[in-house]
C-alpha positions in Angstrom: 9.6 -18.6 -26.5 11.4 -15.6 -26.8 11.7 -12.4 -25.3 9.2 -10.1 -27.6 7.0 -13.5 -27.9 6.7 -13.4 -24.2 5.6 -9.8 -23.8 3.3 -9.6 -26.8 1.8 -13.3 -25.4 1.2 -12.1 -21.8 2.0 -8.1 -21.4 0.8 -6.4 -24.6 -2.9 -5.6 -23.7 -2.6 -6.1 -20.1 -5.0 -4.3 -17.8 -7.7 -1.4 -18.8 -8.4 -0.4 -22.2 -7.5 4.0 -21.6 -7.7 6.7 -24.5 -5.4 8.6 -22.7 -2.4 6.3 -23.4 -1.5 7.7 -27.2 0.8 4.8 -27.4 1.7 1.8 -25.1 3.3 -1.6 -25.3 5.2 -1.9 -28.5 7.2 1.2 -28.8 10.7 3.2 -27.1 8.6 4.7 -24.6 5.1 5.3 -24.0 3.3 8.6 -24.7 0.7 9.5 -22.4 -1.8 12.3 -22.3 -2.5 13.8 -19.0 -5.7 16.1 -18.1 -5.6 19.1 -18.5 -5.1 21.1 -15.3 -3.8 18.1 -13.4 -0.7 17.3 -11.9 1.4 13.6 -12.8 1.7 11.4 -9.6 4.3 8.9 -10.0 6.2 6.1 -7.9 8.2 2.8 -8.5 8.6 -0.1 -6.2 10.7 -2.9 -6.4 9.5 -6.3 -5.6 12.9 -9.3 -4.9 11.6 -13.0 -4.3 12.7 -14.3 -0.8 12.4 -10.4 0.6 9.0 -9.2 -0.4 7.1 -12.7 -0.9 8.0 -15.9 0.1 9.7 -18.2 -2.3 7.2 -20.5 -4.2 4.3 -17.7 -3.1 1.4 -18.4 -6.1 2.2 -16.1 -9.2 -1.2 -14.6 -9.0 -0.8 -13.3 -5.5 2.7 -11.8 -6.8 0.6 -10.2 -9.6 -1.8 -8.8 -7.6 0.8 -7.3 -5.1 3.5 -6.2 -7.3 0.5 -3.5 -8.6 -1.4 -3.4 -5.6 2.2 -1.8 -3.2 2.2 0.8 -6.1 -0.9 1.8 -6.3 -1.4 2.1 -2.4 1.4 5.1 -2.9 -1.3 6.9 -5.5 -3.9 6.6 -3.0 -1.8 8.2 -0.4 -1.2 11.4 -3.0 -5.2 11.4 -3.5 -4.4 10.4 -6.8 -6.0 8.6 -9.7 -4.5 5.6 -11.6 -4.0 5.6 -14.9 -1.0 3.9 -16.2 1.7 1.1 -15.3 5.1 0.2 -16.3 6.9 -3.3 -15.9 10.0 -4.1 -15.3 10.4 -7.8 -14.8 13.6 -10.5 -14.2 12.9 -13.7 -14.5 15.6 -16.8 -13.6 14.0 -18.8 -16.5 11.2 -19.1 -19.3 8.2 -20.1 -17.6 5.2 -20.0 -18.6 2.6 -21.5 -16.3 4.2 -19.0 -13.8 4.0 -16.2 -16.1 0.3 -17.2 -17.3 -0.7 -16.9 -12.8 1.3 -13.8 -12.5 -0.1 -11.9 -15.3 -3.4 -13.2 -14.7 -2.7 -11.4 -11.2 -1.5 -8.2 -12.6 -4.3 -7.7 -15.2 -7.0 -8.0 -13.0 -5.9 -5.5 -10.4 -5.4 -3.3 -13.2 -8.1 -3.4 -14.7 -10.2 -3.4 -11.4 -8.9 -0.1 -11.1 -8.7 1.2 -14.7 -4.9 0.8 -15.2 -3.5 0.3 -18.5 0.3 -1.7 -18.8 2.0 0.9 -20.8 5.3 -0.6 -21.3 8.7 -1.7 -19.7 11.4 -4.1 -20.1 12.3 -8.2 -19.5 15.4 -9.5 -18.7 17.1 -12.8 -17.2 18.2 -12.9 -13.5 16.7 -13.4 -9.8 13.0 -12.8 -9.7 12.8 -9.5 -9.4 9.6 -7.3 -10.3 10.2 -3.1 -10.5 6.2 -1.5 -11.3 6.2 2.5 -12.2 2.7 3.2 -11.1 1.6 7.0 -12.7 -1.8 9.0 -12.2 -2.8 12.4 -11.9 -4.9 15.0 -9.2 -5.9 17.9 -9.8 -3.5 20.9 -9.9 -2.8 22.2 -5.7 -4.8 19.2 -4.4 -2.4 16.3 -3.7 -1.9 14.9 0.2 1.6 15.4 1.2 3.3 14.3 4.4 4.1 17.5 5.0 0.9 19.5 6.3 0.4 18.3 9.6 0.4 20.2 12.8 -0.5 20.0 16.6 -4.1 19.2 17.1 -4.4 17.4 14.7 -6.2 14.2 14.9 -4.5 10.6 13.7 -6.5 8.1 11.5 -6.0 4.8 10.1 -7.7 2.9 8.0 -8.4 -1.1 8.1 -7.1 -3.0 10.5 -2.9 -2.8 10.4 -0.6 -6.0 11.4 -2.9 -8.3 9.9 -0.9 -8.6 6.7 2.1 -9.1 8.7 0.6 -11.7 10.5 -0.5 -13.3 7.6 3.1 -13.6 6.2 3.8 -15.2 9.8 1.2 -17.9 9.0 2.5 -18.4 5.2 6.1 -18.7 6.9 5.7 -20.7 9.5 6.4 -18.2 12.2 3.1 -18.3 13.4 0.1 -21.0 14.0 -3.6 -20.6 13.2 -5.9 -22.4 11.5 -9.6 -22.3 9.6 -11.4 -18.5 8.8 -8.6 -16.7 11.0 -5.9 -18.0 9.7 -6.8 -17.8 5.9 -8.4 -13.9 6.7 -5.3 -13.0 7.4 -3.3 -14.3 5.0 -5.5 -12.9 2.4 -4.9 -9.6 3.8 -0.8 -10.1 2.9 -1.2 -12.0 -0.7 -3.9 -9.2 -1.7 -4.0 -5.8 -0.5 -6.2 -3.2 -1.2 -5.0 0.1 -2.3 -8.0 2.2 -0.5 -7.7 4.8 -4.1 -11.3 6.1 -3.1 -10.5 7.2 0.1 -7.0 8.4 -0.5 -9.5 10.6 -3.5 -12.2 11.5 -1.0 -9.3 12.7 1.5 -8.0 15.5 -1.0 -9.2 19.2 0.5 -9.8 17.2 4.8 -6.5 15.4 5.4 -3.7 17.1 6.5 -1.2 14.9 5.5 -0.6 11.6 4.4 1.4 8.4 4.2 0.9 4.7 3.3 1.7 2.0 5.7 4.3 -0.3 4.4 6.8 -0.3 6.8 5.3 -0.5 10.3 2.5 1.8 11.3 4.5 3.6 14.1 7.2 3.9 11.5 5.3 5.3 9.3 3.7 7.5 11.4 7.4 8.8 12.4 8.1 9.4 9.0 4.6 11.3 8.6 5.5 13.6 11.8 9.5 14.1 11.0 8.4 15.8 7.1 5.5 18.1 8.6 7.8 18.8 11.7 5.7 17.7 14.4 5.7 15.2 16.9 2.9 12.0 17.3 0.9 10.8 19.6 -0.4 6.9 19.4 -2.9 6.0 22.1 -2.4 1.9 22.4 -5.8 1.0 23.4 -7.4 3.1 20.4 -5.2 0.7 17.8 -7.8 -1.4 15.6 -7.5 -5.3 16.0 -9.1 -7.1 13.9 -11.0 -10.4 15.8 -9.5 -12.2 13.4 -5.6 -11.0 14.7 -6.9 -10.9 18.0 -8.4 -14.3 18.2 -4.9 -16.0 16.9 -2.4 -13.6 18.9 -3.6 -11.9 21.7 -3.8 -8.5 22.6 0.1 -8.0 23.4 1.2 -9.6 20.6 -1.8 -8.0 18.4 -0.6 -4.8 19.4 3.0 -5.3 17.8 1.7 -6.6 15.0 -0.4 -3.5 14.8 2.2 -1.0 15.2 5.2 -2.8 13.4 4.1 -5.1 10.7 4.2 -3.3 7.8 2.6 -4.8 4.3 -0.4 -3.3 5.3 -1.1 -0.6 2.5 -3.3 1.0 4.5 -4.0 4.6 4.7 -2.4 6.9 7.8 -3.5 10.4 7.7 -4.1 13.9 9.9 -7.1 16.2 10.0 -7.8 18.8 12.4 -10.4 18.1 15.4 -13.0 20.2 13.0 -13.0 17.6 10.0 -13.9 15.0 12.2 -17.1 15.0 10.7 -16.3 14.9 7.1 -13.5 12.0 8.0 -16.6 10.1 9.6 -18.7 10.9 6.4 -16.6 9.6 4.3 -15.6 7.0 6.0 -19.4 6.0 6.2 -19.8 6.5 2.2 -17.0 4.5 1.7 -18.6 1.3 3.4 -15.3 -0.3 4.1 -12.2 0.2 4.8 -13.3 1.1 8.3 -11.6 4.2 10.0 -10.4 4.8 13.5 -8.8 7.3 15.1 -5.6 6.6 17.1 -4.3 9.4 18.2 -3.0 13.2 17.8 -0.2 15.4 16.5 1.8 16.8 19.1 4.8 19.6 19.5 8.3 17.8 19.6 9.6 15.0 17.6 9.3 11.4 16.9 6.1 9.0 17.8 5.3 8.1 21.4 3.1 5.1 22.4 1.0 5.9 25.6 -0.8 2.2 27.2 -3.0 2.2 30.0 0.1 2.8 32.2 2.2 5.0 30.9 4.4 5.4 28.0 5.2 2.0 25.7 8.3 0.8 23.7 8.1 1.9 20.1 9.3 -1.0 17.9 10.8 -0.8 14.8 9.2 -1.2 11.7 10.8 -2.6 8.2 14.3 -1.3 7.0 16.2 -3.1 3.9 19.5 -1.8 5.5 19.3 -2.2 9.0 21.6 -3.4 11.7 
């Protein structure tokens, strides 16, 4: 098989069916049609074997998450998805492994209505790149930049349980049964919380996605809006599952470091509580807890039953 017989056997009617993509696979470039009085949301993450999955990881769970890391950035934005570009490098012809993969990808998109509306094949280390693009409406997307002192601090789900799932998958922790396969679900398919990140536009303050550690994030959150960030340890949501497997020390880390969660950490004021709790109510699941505040000053502190806690470090490519 060659290159164009791979991508009109597995990639040219991937995902949702959208009258809003004029022209898709099969062309230069695609030509898209976005709402009137919207704005385009767009990202692009990059996906190496070895550094973002494990090597020999099942090609449907790479599917899944290659879309599901991209989309989780929409939901931050409040956006909507619509579309999906593919970049992919592969080290050989495969085709069992590209049959599981785009099984993977196709039904994530089309779960949440995104059509594959082009990109590019080539031969090297397995390497996935996925453009994710969507729209909001004009004025309304969540920034990082909007929060202030007062403010409260939410997350949703339950953060380091992807993390420890990756653990478990690598070896670098042991669990067995329900625990252990709970939270390795939670790393080979995450949820992009779109809804929420939607039903967040006009209460949140600001927002981020947590991919690279919670406290990270959070840092990252508080250094664009100018503020500082207070996390308060015991309000941190462990799941029973991460519990149960770690303890609470260990949980904790997890929780505040992880990353790979693709969960949702945002800011509202102390009078939105109520619409945060509504929605969060509407919503069913993910659940919502609040962790903390905005603060004046800079960077994130931890504050345990004792006093102040170490911060750790979330996930940097380029790190020392």
């Amino acid at each position: 098989m060659g290159e164009f017989e791979l991508i009109d056997r597995f990639f040219a009617s991937l995902g949702a069916v959208r009258a809003d993509a004029v022209q898709g696979v099969g062309d230069d470039a695609a030509l898209l049609a976005v709402p009137a009085g919207h704005e385009l949301v767009a990202c692009v993450d990059t996906l190496v074997a070895g550094r973002h999955f494990p090597l020999g990881c099942d090609p449907y769970d790479i599917g899944w998450r290659s879309l599901a890391v991209n989309l989780s950035d929409l939901a931050a934005m409040g956006a909507v998805p619509a579309w999906a570009l593919l970049a992919l490098t592969l080290p050989e012809m495969d085709e069992e492994w590209l049959d599981g993969y785009a099984q993977g990808l196709s039904k994530i998109a089309t779960q949440f209505g995104v059509a594959l509306v082009g990109g590019d094949t080539t031969r090297g280390p397995l390497t996935i790149s996925i453009s994710a693009l969507g729209f909001v409406p004009a004025g309304t997307a969540l920034r990082r930049t909007g929060a202030r002192p007062g403010d409260l601090v939410y997350v949703t789900g339950w953060p380091g349980d992807a993390a420890a799932g990756l653990a478990l998958m690598e070896g670098r922790l042991q669990g067995q049964g329900a625990d252990k396969g709970a939270l390795e679900r939670k790393f080979r398919h995450p949820e992009p919380r779109l809804l929420f990140g939607q039903g967040l536009r006009g209460v949140a303050s600001a927002c981020i996605d947590v991919s690279d550690g919670l406290a990270q994030d959070l840092g990252r959150l508080a250094a664009a809006s100018g503020v500082g960030a207070l996390i308060r340890a015991r309000e941190l949501p462990l799941s029973r599952a991460l519990y149960a497997l770690t303890g609470e020390e260990a949980a904790r880390g997890y929780a505040l470091a992880g990353g790979d969660d693709y969960e949702l950490l945002f800011t509202a004021p102390p009078s939105a509580r109520a619409q945060v709790g509504a929605l969060a109510a509407k919503m069913g699941a993910p659940a919502c807890h609040c962790i903390g505040e905005i603060v004046v000053g800079k960077g994130v502190k931890v504050l345990g039953e004792r006093g102040e806690l170490p911060v750790p470090r979330g996930w940097d490519h380029f790190s020392a």
